[in-house]
LUMLUMPA-336777 format. One line per field, with one value per residue: x, y, z of N, C-alpha, C in turn; residue number from 1; residue in one letter; chain. Coordinates in steps of 0.1 Angstrom, whole numbers, plus 2048, in hexadecimal, padded with zeros to 3 digits. Example, Ala and Ser with C-alpha at 12.3 -4.5 7.8 and 13.67 -1.06 7.14 Angstrom:
% residues 2
npx	c(884|880)
npy	c(7C7|7EA)
npz	c(84E|847)
capx	c(87B|889)
capy	c(7D3|7F5)
capz	c(84E|847)
cpx	c(884|881)
cpy	c(7DF|800)
cpz	c(84E|84F)
seq	c(1|2)
type	c(A|S)
mol	c(A|A)
***
This chain:
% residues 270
npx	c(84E|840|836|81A|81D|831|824|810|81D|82B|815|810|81F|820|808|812|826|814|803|813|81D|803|800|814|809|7F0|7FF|809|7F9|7EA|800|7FF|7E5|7E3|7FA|7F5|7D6|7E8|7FE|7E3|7D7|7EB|7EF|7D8|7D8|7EE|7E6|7D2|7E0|7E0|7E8|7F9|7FB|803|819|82F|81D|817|82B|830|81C|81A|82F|826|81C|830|840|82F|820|80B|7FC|808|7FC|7E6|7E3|7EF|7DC|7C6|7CF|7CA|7D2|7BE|7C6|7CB|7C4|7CB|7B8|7A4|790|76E|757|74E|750|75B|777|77E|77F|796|7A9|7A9|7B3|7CE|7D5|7D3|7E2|800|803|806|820|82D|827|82D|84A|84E|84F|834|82A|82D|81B|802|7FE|7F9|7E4|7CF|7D1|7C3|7A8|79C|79E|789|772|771|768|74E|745|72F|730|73F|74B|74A|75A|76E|775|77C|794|7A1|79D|7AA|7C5|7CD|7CB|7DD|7F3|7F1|7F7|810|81B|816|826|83E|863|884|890|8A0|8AF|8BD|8BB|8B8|8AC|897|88B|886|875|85D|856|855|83C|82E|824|819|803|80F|823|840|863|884|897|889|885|89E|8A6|896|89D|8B8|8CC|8E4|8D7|8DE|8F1|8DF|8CA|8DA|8E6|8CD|8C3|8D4|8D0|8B5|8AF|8A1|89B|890|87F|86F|865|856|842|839|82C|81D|807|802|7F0|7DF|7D1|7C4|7B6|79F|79A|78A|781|767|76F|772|784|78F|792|7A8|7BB|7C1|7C8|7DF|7F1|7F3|800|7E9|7C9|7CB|7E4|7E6|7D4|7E0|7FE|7F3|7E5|7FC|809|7FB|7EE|7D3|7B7|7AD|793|78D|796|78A|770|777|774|77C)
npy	c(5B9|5D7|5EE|600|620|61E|617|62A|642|63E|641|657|666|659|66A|682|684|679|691|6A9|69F|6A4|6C3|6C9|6C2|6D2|6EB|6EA|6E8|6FE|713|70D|718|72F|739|737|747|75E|764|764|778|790|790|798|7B0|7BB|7C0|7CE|7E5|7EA|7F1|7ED|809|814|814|829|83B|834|833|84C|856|845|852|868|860|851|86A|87B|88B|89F|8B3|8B3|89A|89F|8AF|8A3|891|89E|89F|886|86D|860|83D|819|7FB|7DF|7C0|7B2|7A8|795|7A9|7CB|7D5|7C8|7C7|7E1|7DD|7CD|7DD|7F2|7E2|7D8|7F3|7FD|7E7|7F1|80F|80A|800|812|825|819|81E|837|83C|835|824|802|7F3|7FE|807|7EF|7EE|7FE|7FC|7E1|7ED|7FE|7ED|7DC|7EA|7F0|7DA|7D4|7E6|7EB|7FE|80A|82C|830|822|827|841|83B|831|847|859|847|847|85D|861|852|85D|874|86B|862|879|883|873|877|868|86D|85F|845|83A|826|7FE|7FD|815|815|802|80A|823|80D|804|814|81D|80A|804|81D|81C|819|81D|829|822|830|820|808|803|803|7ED|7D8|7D6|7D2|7DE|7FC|817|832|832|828|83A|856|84D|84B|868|873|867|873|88B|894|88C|868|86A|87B|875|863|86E|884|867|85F|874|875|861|866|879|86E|85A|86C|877|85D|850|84C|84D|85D|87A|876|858|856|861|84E|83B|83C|843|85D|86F|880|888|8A8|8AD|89E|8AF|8C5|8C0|8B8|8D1|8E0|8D6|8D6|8F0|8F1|8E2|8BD|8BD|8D2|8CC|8B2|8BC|8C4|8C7|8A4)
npz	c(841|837|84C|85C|85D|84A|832|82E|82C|815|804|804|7F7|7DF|7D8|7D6|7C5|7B1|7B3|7A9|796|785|785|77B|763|760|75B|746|734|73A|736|719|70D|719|70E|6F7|6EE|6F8|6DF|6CB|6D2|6D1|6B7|6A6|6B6|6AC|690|692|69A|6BB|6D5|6F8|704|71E|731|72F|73D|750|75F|766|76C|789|798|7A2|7B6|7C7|7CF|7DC|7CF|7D0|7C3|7A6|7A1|79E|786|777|776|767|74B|742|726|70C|70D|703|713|722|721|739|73F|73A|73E|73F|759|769|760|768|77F|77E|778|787|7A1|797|793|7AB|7B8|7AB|7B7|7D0|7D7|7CE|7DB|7F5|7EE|7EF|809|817|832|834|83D|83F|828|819|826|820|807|7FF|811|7F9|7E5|7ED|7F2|7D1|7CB|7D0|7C0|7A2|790|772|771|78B|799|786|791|7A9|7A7|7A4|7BB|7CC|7C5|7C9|7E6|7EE|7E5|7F4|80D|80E|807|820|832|828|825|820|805|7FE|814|82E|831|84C|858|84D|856|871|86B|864|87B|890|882|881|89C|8AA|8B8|8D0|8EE|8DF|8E3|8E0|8EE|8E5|8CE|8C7|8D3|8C8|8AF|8B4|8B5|8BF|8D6|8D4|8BB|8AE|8AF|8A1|889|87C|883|86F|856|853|85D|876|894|8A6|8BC|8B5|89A|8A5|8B2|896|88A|899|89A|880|87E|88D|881|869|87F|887|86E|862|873|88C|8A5|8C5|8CF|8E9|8EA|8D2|8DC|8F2|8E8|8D7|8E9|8F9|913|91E|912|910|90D|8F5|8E3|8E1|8DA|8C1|8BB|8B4|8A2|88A|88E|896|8A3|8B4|8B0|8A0|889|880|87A|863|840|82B)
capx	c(840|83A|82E|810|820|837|819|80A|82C|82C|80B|80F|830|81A|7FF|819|829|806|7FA|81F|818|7F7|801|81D|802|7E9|803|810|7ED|7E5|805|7F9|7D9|7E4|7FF|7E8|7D2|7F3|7FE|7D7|7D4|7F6|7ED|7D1|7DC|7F9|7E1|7CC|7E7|7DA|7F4|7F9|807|801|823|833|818|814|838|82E|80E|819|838|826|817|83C|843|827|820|7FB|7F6|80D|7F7|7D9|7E4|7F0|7CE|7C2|7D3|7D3|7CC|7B8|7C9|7C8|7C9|7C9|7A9|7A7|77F|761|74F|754|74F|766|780|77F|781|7A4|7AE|7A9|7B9|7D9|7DB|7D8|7F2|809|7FE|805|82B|834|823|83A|857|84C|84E|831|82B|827|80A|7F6|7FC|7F0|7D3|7CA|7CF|7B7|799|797|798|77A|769|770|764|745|73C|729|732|74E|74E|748|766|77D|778|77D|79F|7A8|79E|7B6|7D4|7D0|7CA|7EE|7FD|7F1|7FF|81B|821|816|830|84B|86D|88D|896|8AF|8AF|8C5|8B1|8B6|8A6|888|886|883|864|855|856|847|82F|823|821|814|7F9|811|82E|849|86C|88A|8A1|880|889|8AD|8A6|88E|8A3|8C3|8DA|8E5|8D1|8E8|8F6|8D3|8C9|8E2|8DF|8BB|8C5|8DE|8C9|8A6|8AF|89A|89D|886|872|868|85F|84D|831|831|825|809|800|7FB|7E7|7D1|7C7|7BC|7A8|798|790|787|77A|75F|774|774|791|793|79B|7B2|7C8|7C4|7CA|7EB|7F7|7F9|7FC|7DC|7C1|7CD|7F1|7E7|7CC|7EC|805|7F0|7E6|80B|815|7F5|7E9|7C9|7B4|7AC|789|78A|7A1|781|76A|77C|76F|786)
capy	c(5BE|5DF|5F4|60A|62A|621|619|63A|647|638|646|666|667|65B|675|68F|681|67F|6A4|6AF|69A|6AB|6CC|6CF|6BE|6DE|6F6|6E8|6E7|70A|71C|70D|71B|740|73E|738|757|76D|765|766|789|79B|78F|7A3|7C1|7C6|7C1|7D5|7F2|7EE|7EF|7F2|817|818|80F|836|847|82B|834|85C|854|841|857|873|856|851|875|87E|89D|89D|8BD|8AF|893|8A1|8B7|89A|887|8A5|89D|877|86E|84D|835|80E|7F7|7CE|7BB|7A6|79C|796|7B4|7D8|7D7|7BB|7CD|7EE|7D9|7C3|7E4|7FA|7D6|7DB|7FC|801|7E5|7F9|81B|803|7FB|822|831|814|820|845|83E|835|817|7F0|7EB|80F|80C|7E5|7ED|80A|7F5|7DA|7F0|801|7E1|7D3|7F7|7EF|7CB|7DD|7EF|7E9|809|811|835|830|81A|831|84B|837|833|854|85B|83E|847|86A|859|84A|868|881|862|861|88B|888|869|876|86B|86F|855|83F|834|81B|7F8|7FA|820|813|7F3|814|823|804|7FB|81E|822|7FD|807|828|81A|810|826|824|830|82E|813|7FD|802|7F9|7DF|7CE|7D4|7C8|7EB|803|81E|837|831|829|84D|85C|84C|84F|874|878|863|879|89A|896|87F|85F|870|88B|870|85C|879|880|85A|85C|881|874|855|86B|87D|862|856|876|877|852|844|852|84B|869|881|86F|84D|856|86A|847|835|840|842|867|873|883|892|8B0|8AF|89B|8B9|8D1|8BE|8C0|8DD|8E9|8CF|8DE|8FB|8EB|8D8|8B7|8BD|8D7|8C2|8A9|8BD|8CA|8BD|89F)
capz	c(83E|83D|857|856|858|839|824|82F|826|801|7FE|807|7EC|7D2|7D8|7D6|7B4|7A3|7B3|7A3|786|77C|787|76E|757|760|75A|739|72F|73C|731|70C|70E|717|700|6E4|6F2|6F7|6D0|6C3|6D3|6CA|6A6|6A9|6B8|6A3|686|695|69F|6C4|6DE|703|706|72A|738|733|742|760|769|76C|779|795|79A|7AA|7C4|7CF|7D2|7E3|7CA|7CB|7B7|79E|79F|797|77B|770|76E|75D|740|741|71A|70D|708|700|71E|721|721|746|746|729|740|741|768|772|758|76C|78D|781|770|793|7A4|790|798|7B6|7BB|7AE|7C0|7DF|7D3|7C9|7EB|7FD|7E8|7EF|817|821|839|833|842|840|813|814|82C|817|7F7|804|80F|7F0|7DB|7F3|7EF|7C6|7C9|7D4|7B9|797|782|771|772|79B|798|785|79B|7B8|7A5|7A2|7CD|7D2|7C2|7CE|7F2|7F2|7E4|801|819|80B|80B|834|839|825|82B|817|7FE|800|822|833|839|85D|861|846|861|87B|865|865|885|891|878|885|8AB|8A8|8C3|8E0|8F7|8DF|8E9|8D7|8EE|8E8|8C0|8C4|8D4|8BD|8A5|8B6|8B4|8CC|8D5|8CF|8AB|8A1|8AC|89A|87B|879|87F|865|84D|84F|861|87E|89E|8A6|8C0|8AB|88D|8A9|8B0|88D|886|89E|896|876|87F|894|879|868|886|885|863|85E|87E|899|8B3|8CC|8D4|8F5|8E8|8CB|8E1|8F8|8DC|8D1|8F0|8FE|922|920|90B|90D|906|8E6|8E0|8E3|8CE|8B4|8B5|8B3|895|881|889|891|8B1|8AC|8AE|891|87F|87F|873|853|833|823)
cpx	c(840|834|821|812|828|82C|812|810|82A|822|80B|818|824|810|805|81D|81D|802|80B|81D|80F|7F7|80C|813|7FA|7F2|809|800|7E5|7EC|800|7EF|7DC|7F1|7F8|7E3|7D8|7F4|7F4|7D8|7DE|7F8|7E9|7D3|7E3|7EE|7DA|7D1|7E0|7E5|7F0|7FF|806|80F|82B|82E|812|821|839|826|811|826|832|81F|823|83F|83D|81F|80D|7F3|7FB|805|7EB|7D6|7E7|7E1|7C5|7C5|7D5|7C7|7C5|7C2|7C2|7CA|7C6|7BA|7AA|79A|778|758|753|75B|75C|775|785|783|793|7AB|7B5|7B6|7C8|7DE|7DE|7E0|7FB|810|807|818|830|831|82E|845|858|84D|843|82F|827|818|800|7F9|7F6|7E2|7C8|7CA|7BF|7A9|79A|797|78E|772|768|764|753|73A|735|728|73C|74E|753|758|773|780|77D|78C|7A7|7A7|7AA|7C3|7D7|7CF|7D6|7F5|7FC|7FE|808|824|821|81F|83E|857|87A|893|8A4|8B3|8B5|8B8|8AD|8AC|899|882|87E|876|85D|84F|848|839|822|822|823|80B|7FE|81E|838|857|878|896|894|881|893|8AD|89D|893|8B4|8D0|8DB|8E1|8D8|8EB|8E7|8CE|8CC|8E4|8D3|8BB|8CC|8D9|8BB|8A3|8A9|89B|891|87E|868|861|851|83F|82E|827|818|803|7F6|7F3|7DE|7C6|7BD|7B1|79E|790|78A|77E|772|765|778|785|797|79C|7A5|7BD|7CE|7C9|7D8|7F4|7F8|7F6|7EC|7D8|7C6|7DE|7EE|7DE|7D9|7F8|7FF|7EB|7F3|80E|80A|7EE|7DB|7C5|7AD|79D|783|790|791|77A|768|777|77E|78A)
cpy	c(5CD|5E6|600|616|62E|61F|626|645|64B|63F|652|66C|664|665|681|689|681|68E|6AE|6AA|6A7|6B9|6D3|6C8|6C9|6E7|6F6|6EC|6FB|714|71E|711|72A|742|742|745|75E|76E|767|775|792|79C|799|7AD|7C2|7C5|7CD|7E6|7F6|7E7|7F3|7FD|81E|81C|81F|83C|83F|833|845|85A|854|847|862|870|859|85C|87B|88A|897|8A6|8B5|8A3|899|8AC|8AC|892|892|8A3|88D|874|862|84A|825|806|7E6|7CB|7AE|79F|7A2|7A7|7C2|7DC|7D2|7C1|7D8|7EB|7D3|7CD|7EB|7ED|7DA|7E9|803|7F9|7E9|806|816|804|809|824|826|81B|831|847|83F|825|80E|7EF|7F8|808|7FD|7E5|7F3|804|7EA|7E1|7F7|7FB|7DD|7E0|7F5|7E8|7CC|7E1|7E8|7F1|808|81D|83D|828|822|83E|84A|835|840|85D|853|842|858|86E|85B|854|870|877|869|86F|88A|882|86B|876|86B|861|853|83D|828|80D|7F8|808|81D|80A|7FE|816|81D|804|808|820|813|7FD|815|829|815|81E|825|82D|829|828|807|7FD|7FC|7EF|7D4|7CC|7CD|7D5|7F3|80E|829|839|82F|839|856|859|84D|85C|879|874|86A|881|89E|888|877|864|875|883|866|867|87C|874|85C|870|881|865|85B|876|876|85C|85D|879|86D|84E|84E|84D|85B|870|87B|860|84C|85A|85B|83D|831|844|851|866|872|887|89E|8B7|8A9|8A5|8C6|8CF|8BF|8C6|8E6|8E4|8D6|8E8|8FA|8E2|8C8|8B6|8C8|8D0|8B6|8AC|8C6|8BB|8B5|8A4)
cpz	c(842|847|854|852|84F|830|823|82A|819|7FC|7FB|7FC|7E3|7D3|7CF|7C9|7AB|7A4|7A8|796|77B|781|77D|75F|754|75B|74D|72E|72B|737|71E|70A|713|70B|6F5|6E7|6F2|6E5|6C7|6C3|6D0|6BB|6A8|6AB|6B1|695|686|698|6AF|6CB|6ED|702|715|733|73D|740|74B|766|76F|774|786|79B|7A4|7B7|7D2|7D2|7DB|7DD|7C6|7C5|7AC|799|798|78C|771|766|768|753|73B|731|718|707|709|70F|71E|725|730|747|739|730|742|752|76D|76A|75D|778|788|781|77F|79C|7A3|790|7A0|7C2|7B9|7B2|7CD|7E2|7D3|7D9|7F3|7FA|7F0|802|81C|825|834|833|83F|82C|813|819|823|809|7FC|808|800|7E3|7DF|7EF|7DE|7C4|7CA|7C9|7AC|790|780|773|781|7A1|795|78B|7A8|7B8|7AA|7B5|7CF|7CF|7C8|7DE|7F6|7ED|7F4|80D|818|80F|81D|839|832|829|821|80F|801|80D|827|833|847|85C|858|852|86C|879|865|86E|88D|88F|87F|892|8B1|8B9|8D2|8E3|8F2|8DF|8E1|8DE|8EF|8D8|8BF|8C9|8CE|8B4|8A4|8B1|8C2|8CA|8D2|8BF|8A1|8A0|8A4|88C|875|877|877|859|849|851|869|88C|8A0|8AF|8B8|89D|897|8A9|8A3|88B|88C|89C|889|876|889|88C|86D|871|884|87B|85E|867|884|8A5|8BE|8D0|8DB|8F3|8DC|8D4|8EF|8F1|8D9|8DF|8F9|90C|924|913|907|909|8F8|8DE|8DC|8D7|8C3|8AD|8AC|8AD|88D|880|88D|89F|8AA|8A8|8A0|882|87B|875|863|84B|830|818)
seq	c(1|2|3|4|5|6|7|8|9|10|11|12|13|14|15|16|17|18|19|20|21|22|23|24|25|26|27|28|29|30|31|32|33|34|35|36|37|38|39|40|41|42|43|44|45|46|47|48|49|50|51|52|53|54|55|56|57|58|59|60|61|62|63|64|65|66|67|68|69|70|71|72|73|74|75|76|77|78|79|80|81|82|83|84|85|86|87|88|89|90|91|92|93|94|95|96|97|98|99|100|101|102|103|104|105|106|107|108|109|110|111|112|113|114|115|116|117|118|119|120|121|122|123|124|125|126|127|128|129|130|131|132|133|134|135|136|137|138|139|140|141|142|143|144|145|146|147|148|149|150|151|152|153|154|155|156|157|158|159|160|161|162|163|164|165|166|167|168|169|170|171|172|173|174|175|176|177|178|179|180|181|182|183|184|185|186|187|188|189|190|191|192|193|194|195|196|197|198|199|200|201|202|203|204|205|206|207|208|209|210|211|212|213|214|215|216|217|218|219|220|221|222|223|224|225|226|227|228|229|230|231|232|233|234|235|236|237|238|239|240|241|242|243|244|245|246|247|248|249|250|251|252|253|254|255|256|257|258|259|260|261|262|263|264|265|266|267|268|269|270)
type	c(X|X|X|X|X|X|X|X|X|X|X|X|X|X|X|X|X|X|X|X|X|X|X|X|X|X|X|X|X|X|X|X|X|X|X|X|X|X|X|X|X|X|X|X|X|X|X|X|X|X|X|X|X|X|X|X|X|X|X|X|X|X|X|X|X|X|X|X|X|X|X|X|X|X|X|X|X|X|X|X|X|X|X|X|X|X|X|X|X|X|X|X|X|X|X|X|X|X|X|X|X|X|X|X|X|X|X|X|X|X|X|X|X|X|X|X|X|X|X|X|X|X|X|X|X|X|X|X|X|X|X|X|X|X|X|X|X|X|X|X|X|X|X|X|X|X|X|X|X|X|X|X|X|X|X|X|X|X|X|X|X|X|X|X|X|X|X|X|X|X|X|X|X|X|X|X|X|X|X|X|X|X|X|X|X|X|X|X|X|X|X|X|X|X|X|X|X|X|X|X|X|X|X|X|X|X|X|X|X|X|X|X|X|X|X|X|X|X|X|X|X|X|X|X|X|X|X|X|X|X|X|X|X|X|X|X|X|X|X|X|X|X|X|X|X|X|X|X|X|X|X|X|X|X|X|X|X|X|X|X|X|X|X|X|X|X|X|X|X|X)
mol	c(A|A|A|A|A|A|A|A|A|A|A|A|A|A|A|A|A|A|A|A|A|A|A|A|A|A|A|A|A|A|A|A|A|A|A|A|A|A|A|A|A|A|A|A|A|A|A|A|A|A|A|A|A|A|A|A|A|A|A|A|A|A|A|A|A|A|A|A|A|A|A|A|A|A|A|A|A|A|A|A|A|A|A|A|A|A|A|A|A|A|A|A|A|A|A|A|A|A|A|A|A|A|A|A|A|A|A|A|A|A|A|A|A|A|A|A|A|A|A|A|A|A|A|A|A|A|A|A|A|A|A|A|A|A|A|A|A|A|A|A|A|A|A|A|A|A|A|A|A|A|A|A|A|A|A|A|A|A|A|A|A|A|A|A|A|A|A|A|A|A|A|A|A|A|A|A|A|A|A|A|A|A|A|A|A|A|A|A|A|A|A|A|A|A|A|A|A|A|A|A|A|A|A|A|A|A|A|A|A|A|A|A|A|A|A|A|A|A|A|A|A|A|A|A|A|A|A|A|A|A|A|A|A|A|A|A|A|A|A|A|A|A|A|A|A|A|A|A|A|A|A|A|A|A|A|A|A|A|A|A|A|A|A|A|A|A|A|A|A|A)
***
C-alpha cells in the first residue's frame, strides 16, 4: 500500500506534466498567433514601402552614450531625421512609453559598456522609466528621452575608464563604485577578490594609468556630486556618508579635484 507521501509524490508529478503539458500547448498556440501578426504586417509594409530604418542610426545614436561625447551627442540630436519606427500599443501614449522603455534599455547596456557602473546605470535606468510610467504626454515623454540619454552620457564622460579592461580590474570598478559609502582600502579589495595586493596594484596601474587610491576618491568625489545635486542631504552628512575624516578635508579635496566648494558646487544650475 502506498504511503501518503508517495501519493503526494504522484501528484505533485502529475501536476507538473499537465502545467508542462499546457504550457507547451500556450506557447504553440501563442507563437501561431504572433506569427500570423508578424507575416500579416511585413505584407503590409513591404506593400506599403514602410520599413524599420532605425537600426543604423540606433548604433550612432547610442555610440556617443558609450563614449561619453556629450557635445557629440547633442549635435547629433540636432539632426536626428524622421523616420519609421515599430508599432508596440493601439495608443500614442503607451507607444512613446514602450518606445522610451526600449530605449533607455539600451542607453543602460552602452553606458555599462562605456564604464559606467552596474548598479548606478540600472538605478538610473529604473527611475526614469517610473518617472516615464508617470507621464501622459508624449512630447513630455520624448523629451524626458532626450534628458535621459544625455544623463548617461555626462556619467559616463565623469566615470570614464579605458576600454578593454581585464575582468578582474572591471571586478575592481565594480566593487568600488558599489562601496563608495564605507572605508575602502585596497588589501580589503584583494581580498574579496582573492589576489594579492601587490600584483593587483600594479595591474590595475598598468591597465588605467592611475593607482586604486587615486580611482577610490575619484568614485566618491563623484558620488558626492551627485548627492549634492540630487539629494538635500547637508554637506555634513555627505562628507559622513562617504566616509571622510572630516568635513573639512572632504570640503578641501574637492575643492582641489574641481576648482569648486561643495557648497557652490550645490548651488550651480544643473
Amino acid at each position: 500500500m502506498a504511503s501518503d507521501s508517495s501519493i503526494i509524490e504522484l501528484n505533485i508529478a502529475g501536476m507538473l506534466d499537465k502545467i508542462l503539458s499546457d504550457l507547451e500547448e500556450h506557447n504553440r498556440l501563442t507563437e501561431k498567433k504572433i506569427g500570423k501578426h508578424h507575416s500579416d504586417q511585413l505584407m503590409e509594409n513591404k506593400e506599403n514601402e514602410l520599413y524599420h530604418d532605425t537600426y543604423y542610426f540606433e548604433q550612432e545614436y547610442y555610440s556617443y552614450v558609450e563614449k561619453g561625447d556629450v557635445e557629440g551627442l547633442k549635435e547629433f540630436i540636432k539632426k536626428i531625421p524622421n523616420m519609421n519606427v515599430g508599432r508596440t500599443a493601439t495608443d500614442s501614449v503607451r507607444q512613446a512609453k514602450n518606445l522610451f522603455i526600449a530605449s533607455t534599455t539600451l542607453i543602460t547596456r552602452r553606458a555599462i559598456d562605456g564604464g559606467l557602473d552596474i548598479e548606478t546605470a540600472y538605478q538610473l535606468s529604473d527611475s526614469y522609466i517610473l518617472e516615464a510610467e508617470k507621464m501622459s504626454d508624449v512630447n513630455a515623454i520624448n523629451i524626458l528621452n532626450m534628458t535621459c540619454i544625455i544623463d548617461f552620457a555626462k556619467r559616463v564622460s565623469e566615470a570614464k575608464v579605458p576600454m578593454g579592461m581585464s575582468k578582474e580590474i572591471f571586478s575592481v570598478i565594480q566593487y568600488i563604485s558599489n562601496h563608495v559609502n564605507t572605508n575602502i582600502t585596497v588589501e580589503q579589495i584583494a581580498e574579496e577578490l582573492h589576489v594579492d595586493r601587490s600584483t593587483l596594484s600594479k595591474k590595475f596601474k598598468r591597465e588605467l594609468g592611475f593607482n586604486i587610491s587615486t580611482y577610490i576618491m575619484r568614485r566618491k568625489l563623484e558620488e558626492a556630486k551627485s548627492l549634492l545635486h540630487y539629494t538635500d542631504k547637508t554637506i555634513s552628512e555627505i562628507s559622513e556618508y562617504l566616509c571622510f575624516s572630516s568635513q573639512s578635508y572632504f570640503q578641501n579635496v574637492f575643492k582641489a579635484k574641481y576648482g569648486i566648494t561643495p557648497k557652490d558646487y550645490r548651488n550651480q544650475p544643473l
